[in-house]
C-alpha angles and dihedrals in degrees: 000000000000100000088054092053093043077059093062105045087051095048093054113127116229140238119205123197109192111183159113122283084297086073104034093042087051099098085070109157092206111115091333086271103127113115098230097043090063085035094066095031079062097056103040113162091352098078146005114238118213125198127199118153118146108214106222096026134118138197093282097060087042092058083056095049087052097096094039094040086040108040112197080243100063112116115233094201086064099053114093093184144320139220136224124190118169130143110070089094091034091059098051118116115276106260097357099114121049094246091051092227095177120127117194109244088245096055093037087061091050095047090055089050096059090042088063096049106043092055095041 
């Protein structure tokens, strides 16, 4: 019995979130209305959830998580999806924050390329 539900633990699909503070923030208790949170409810025992959202950054920080977020290991045929929500930061004003966190549209689109394919 508890090979068999090792077996299954180990044989879970995953699910990977990759985003800005709207991912990582997802798992909000309030009200059970993060997204993550019902995300993973959802997919109890069918799938792991990873979250890994990075409140403050922008597409070009996440170009540089890619190798560390999406490990050359990481088996494809486990994955069941993944997500990818960036542009909140990106679109903010230039100059307006202290960590100027505003990406040209060109460059955003770019990034996000990049993003995709990477993963894919």
């Amino acid at each position: 019995l508890i090979d068999n539900v090792d077996n299954m633990i180990m044989s879970r699909p995953a699910i990977t979130l990759f985003g800005d503070s709207i991912t990582q923030q997802g798992f909000s208790a309030a009200a059970n209305s993060g997204w993550v949170g019902l995300l993973s409810n959802a997919y109890t025992r069918r799938a792991d959830v990873l979250n890994r959202g990075y409140s403050g950054y922008n597409t070009r920080h996440a170009v540089n998580l890619l190798p560390t977020v999406f490990a050359k290991e990481m088996n494809p045929k486990s994955t069941l999806f993944v997500t990818v929500f960036f542009g909140a930061n990106d679109a903010s004003l230039p100059g307006e924050r202290e960590h100027n966190q505003h990406v040209p549209i060109e460059e955003y689109e770019q990034n996000l390329r990049t993003i995709v394919t990477d993963i894919g």
